[in-house]
C-alpha positions in Angstrom: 39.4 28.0 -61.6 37.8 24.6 -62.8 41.0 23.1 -61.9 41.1 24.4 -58.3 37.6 23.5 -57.7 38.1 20.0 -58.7 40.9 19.8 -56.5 39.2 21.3 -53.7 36.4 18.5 -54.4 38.5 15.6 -54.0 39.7 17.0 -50.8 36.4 17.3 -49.9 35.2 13.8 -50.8 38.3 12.3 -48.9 37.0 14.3 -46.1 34.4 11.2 -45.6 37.3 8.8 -45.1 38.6 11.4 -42.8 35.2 11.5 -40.7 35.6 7.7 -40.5 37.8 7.8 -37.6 35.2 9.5 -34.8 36.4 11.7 -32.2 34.9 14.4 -31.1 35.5 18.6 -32.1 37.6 16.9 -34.9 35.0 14.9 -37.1 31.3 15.5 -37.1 29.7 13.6 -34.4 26.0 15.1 -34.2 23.4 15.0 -36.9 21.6 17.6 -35.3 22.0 21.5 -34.5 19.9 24.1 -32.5 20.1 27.9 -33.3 19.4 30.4 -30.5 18.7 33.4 -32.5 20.0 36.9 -31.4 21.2 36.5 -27.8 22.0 39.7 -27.1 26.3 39.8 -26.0 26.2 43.5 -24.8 25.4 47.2 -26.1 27.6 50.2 -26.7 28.0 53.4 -28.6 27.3 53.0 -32.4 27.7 55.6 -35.5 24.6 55.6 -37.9 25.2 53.2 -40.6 23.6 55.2 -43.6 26.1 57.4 -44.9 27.2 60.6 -43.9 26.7 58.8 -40.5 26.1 62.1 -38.8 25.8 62.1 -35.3 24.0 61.3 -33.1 26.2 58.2 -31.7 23.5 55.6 -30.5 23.3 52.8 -28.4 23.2 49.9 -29.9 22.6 46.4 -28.4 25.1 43.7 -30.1 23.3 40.8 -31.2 24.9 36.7 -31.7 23.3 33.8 -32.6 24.4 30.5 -30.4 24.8 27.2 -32.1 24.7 23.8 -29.9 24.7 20.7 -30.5 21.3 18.4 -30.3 21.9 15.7 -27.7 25.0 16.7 -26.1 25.5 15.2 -22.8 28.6 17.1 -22.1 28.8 20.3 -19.4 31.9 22.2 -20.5 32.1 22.6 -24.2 34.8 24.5 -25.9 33.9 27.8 -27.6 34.6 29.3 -31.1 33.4 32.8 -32.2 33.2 33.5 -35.7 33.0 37.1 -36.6 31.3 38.0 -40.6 32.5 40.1 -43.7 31.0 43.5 -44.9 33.3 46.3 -45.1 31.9 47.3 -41.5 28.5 48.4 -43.4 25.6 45.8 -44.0 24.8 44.3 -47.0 23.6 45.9 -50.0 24.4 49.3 -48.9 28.2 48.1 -48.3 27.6 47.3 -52.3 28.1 43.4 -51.7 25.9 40.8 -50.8 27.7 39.8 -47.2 28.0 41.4 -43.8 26.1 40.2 -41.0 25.6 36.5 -39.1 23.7 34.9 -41.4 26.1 35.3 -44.2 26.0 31.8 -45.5 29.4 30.9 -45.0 28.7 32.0 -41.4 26.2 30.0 -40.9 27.9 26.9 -42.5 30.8 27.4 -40.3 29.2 27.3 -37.0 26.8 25.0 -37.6 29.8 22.3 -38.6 32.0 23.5 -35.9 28.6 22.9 -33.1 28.3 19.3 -35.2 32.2 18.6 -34.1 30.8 19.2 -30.1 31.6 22.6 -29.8 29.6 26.0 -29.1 30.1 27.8 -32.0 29.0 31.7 -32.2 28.0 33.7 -35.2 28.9 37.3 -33.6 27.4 40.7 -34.9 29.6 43.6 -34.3 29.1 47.4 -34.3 29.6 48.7 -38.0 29.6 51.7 -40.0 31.7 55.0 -41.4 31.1 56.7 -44.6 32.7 55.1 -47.6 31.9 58.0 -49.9 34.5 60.2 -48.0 36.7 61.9 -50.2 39.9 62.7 -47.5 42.2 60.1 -47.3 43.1 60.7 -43.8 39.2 60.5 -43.0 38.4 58.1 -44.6 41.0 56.2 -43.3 40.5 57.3 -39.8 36.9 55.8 -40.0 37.5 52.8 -41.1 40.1 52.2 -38.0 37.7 53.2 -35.7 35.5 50.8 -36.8 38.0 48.0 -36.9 38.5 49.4 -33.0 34.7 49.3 -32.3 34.6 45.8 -33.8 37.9 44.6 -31.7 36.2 45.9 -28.5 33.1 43.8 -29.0 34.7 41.2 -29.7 36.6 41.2 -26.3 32.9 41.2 -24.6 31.9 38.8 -26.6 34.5 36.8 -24.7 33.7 38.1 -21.5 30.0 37.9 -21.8 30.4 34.4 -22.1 32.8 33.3 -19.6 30.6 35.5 -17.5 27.7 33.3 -18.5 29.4 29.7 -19.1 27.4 27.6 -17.0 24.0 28.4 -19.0 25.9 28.2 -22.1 27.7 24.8 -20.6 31.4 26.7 -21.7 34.7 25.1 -20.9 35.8 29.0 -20.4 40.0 27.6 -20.4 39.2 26.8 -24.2 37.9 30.0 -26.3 38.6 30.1 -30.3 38.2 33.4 -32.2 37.9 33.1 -36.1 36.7 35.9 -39.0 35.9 35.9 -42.4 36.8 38.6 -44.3 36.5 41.6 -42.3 36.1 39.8 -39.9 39.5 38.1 -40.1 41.1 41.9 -39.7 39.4 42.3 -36.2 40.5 38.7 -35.2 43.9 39.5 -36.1 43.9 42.4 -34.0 42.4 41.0 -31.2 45.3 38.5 -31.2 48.2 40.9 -31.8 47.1 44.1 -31.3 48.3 44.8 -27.2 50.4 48.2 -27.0 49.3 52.1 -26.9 52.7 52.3 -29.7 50.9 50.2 -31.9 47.9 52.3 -31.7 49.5 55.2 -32.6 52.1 53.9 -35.6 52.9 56.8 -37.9 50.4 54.9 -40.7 47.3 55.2 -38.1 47.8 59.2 -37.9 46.6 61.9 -39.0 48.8 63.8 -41.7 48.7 67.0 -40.9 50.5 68.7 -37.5 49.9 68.1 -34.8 49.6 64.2 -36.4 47.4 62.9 -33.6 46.7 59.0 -33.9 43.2 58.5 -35.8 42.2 56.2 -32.8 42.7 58.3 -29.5 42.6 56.0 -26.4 41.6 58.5 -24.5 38.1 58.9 -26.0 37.2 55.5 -27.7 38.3 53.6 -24.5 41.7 51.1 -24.9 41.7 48.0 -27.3 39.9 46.1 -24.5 37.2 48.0 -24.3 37.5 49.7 -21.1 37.9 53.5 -20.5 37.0 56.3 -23.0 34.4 58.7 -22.7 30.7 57.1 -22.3 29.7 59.1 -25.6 32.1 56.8 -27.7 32.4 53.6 -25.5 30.9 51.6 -22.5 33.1 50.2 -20.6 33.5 46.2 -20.0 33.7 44.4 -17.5 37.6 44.5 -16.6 37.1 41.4 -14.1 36.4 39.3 -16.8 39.3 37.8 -18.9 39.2 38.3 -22.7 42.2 35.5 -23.1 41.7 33.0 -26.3 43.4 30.3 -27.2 43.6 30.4 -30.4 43.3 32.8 -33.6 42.4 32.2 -37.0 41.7 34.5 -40.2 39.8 33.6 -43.2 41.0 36.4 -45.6 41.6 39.8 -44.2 44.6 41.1 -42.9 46.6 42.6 -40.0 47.3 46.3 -39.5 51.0 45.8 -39.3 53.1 43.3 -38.9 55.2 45.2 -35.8 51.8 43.8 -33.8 53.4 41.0 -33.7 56.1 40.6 -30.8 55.8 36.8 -29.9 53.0 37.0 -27.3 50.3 36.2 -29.3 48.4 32.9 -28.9 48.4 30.5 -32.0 47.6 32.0 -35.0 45.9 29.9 -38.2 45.2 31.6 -41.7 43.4 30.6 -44.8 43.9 33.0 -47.4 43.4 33.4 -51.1 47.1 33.9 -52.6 45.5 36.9 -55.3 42.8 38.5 -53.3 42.3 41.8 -54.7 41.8 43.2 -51.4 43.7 41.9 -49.0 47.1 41.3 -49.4 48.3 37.8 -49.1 52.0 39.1 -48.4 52.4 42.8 -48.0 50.2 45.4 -49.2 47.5 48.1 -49.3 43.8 47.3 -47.8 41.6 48.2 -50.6 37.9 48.4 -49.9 35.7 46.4 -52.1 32.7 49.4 -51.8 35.2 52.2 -52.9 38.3 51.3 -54.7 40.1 53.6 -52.2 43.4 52.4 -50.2 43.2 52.6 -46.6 45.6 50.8 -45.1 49.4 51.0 -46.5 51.9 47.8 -45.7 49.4 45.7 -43.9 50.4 42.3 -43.5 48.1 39.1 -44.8 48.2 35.6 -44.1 51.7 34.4 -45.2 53.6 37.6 -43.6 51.8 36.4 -40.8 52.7 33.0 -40.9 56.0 33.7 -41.7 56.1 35.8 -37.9 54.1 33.6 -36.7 56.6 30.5 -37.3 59.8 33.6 -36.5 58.0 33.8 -32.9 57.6 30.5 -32.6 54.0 31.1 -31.4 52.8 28.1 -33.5 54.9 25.7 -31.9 52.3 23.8 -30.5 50.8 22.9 -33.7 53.8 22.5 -35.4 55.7 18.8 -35.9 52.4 16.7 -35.3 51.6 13.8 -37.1 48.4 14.9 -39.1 47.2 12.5 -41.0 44.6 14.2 -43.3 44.8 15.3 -47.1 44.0 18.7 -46.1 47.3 19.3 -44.3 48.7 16.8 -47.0 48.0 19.8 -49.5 49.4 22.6 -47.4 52.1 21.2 -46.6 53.1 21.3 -50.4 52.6 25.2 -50.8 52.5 27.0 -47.4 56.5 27.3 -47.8 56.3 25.4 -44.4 54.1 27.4 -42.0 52.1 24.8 -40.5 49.5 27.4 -39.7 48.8 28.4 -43.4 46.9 27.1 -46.2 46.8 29.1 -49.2 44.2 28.7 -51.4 45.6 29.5 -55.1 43.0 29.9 -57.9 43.4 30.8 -61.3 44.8 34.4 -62.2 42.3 36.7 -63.8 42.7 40.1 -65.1 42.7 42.8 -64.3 43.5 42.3 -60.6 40.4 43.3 -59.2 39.1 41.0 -60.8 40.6 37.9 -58.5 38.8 35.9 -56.4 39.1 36.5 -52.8 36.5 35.0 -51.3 35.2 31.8 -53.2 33.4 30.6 -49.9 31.1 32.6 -50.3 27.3 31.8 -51.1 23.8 33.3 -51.9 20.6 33.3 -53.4 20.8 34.9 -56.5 17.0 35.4 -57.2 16.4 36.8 -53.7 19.2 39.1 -53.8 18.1 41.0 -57.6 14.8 41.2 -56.2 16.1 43.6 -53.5 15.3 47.2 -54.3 16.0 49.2 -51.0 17.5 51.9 -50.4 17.2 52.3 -53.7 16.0 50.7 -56.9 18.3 47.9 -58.3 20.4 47.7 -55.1 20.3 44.2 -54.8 21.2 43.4 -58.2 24.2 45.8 -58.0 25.5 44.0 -55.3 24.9 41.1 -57.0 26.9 41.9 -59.9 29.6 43.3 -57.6 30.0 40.2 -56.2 30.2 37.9 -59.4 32.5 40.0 -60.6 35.2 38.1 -58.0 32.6 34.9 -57.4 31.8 34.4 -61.4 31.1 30.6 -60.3 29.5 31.2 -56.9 27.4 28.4 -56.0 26.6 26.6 -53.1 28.0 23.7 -54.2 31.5 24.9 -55.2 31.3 27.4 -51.4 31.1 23.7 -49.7 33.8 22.4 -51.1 36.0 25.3 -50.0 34.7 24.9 -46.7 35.4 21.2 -46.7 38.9 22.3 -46.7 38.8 25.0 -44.2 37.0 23.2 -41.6 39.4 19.9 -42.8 42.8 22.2 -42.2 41.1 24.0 -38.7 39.9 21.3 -37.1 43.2 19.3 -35.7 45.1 22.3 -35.5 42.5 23.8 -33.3 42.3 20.7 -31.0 46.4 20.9 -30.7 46.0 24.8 -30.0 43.3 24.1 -27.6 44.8 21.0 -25.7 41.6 19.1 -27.2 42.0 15.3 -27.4 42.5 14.2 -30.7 45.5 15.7 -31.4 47.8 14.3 -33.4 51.2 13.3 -32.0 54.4 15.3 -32.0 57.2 14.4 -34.0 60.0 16.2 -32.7 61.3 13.4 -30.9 61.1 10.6 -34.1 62.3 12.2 -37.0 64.2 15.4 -36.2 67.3 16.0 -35.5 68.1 16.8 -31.6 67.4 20.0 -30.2 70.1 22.6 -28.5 69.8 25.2 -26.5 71.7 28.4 -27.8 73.0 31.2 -25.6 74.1 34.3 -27.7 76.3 36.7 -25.3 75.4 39.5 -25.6 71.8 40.2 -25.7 70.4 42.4 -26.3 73.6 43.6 -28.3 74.4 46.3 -31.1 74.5 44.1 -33.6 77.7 42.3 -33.0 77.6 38.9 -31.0 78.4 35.5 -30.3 76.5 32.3 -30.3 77.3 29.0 -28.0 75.8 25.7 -27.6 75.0 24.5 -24.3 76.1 21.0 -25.0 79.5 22.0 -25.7 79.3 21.4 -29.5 81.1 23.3 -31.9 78.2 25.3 -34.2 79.1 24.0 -38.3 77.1 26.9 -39.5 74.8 29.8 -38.1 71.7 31.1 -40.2 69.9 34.4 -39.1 66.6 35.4 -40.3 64.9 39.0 -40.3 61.1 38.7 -39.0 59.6 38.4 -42.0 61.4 34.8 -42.2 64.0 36.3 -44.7 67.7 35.0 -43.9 69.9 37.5 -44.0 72.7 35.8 -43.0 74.5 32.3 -42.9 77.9 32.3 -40.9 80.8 29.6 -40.4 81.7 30.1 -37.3 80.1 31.9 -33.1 80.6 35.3 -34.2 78.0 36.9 -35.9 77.9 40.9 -37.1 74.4 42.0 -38.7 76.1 45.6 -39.1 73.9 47.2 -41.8 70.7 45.4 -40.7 68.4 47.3 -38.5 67.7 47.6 -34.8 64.5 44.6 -33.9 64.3 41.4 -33.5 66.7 38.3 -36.0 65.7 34.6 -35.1 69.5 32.9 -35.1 69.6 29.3 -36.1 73.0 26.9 -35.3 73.7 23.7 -36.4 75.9 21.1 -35.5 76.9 17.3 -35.8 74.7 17.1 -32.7 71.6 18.7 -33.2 70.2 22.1 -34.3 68.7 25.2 -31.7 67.4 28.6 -32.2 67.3 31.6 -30.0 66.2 35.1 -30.7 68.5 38.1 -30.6 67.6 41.7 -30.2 69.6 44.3 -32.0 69.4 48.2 -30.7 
């Protein structure tokens, strides 16, 4: 760990070197911030958060705070909503010391991000289930209904201020949605997560027949928030758009990795390479309150990188001329995935034991001292906490946000179409593109590849989503019999160039 942090250190000291060339939304160019504390972004149907959370639902109105920067002359200000940890319960009763806006990592976050130029919001969400649940399938079930609550806030989030963007002085063609934690599950949903199937995957129902999906449309309203029955859901506004721009996660993870089908926006991920909880590959979601699994196979920040660069939805970030140590250092473990930094700390045992969140920050005194809802609370979330933060402090939390905000911040502008970004260099120092037909597609598996130019291909390589190559070929005839029906990225080569073109197998 000592030698991660020290690392992490010098990439935050070069960060002043970095801040020595000024432009805006990419270095810090105000000294000063102003908070507006808990404009209230919209109310809907919420389940009491003090387990059993028995009914009655309630309305609850959904609280952000707004940060701006002091002195800012400009009218249309890009926007970046940043959603907090917590298990979907608040603090202490969740058993850990996060979950709500003013999580200091939150805070720190927005407050650099509103220094940069931008409007930067710390969002509240709707939370609450009942982690004490001993049925899988319920337990389960609640915890993806409050991922669903928390993705349909989020999309008025988004609409609440593009309907209000003059007040808020919003460039409303330039939204950013980020997440820490928890957070970073609904912001990868909000990105991916676009189809009633996906809804309704075999993992997200019920186990016993008639297997209905734990998440029913038809009740909790679609993943935009509009429809469902007024007891579980008030309906947004559909007139106004709930497009972003870009996507990023700060730990967490996505449901499954089917969500992704190439129409996402840009996607950016930081994640710890050993969280406990979250897998940084494949995995179960385990929840820090309870121990229990209750998501099988999700998929964490390099699965999603790895479809993410498949897709090619990253393309706009990718081949740019950063300049920066912080993408200096990805670049020499993200396996190429311009959109990832991994952050890799010592291994500890047992697992659970691994730090996942080392951004995180608080006052130790004030939290102990805490004795609601019962005696000791504070100090057993305290302890829960050390236990994966055993050198929590402020001072080693900066530094790790030195390098997420240093790794963000030009990929954001590129995403965005910010100025500052750096240049592409497709066109200096890689080889020339081709176009590839592949006749036919879609196709059952057998099929042939040609190069518009007229080159002959040298080799073919084909790669399963997950960025696996399953295949290299000499020669325009490909068969992937044995491989199953979805989507294989196909790579050719030749003396003149390289191209790539997707083929779907049935």
């Amino acid at each position: 760990m000592k030698r991660m942090l020290r690392t992490v250190s010098v990439l935050g000291l070069a960060l002043l070197s970095y801040s020595g060339i000024a432009q805006r939304y990419i270095t810090e160019q105000f000294t000063e911030v102003s908070v507006f504390k808990n404009v209230a972004y919209d109310s809907n149907m919420a389940v009491n958060i003090v387990p059993p959370n028995n009914p009655p639902l309630y309305k609850q109105g959904l609280l952000c705070d707004v940060y701006e920067p002091v002195g800012d002359t400009e009218t249309e200000r890009p926007l970046i909503i940043i959603m907090h940890t917590g298990s979907f319960l608040p603090p202490i009763i969740n058993k850990q010391t996060t979950g709500n806006k003013e999580d200091s990592a939150v805070v720190e976050m927005c407050t650099r991000f509103a220094r940069k130029g931008y409007v930067a919001i710390a969002m509240n969400y709707r939370i609450g289930w009942n982690p004490t649940v001993l049925n899988a399938d319920t337990a389960t079930a609640q915890l993806l209904q409050a991922t669903y609550r928390g993705i349909q806030d989020a999309k008025n989030c988004v609409r609440y201020f593009r309907m209000n963007a003059a007040g808020f002085k919003i460039d409303t063609s330039r939204i950013a949605l980020g997440g820490i934690g928890t957070g970073g599950y609904i912001a990868l949903a909000y990105a991916a997560l676009d189809k009633q199937e996906e809804v309704e995957l075999e993992k997200f129902r019920y186990s016993t027949d008639p297997y209905p999906p734990m998440v029913n449309t038809g009740l909790f309203g679609d993943w935009n928030g509009i429809g469902g029955i007024p007891q579980l859901n008030i309906a947004g506004d559909p007139f106004y758009s709930t497009d972003i721009d870009v996507a990023f996660h700060i730990g967490g993870a996505m449901g499954d990795i089917s969500w992704m089908d190439g129409n996402e926006v840009p996607i950016l991920s930081i994640h710890c390479v050993l969280d406990p909880y979250a897998p940084y590959e494949y995995g179960n979601v385990i929840v820090p309150t309870t121990g229990v699994t209750v998501i099988n196979q999700a998929a964490g920040g390099k699965a999603v990188q790895d479809s993410a660069t498949f897709f090619g939805i990253n393309e706009i970030i990718e081949n740019r001329d950063y300049q920066d140590v912080f993408s200096a250092r990805a670049k020499l473990i993200n396996g190429g995935n311009e959109g990832l930094f991994p952050l890799i700390l010592d291994a500890r045992t047992p697992n659970f034991a691994n730090q996942g969140t080392p951004w995180e920050w608080w006052d130790s005194t004030v939290m102990k001292s805490i004795n609601f809802p019962y005696t000791g609370a504070g100090e057993e979330a305290h302890n829960n906490s050390m236990y994966n933060n055993p050198d929590m402090s402020k001072t080693k939390a900066m530094a790790y946000i030195d390098t997420i905000q240093g790794f963000l911040a030009p990929r954001v502008v590129c995403a965005m179409g910010l100025p500052g970004c750096p240049a592409n260099l497709s066109s200096l120092n890689t080889p020339a593109q081709e176009k590839v037909n592949v006749y036919p597609n879609p196709n059952q598996g057998v099929f042939r590849v040609e190069l518009v130019s007229g080159a002959e291909p040298d080799h073919v390589e084909v790669y399963d989503i997950h960025g696996k190559q399953i295949l290299t070929n000499q020669g325009a005839e490909l068969n992937l019999g044995g491989h199953p029906a979805g989507v294989y990225l196909v790579k050719v080569h030749s003396a003149s160039g390289t191209g790539t073109a997707r083929v779907v197998v049935y």
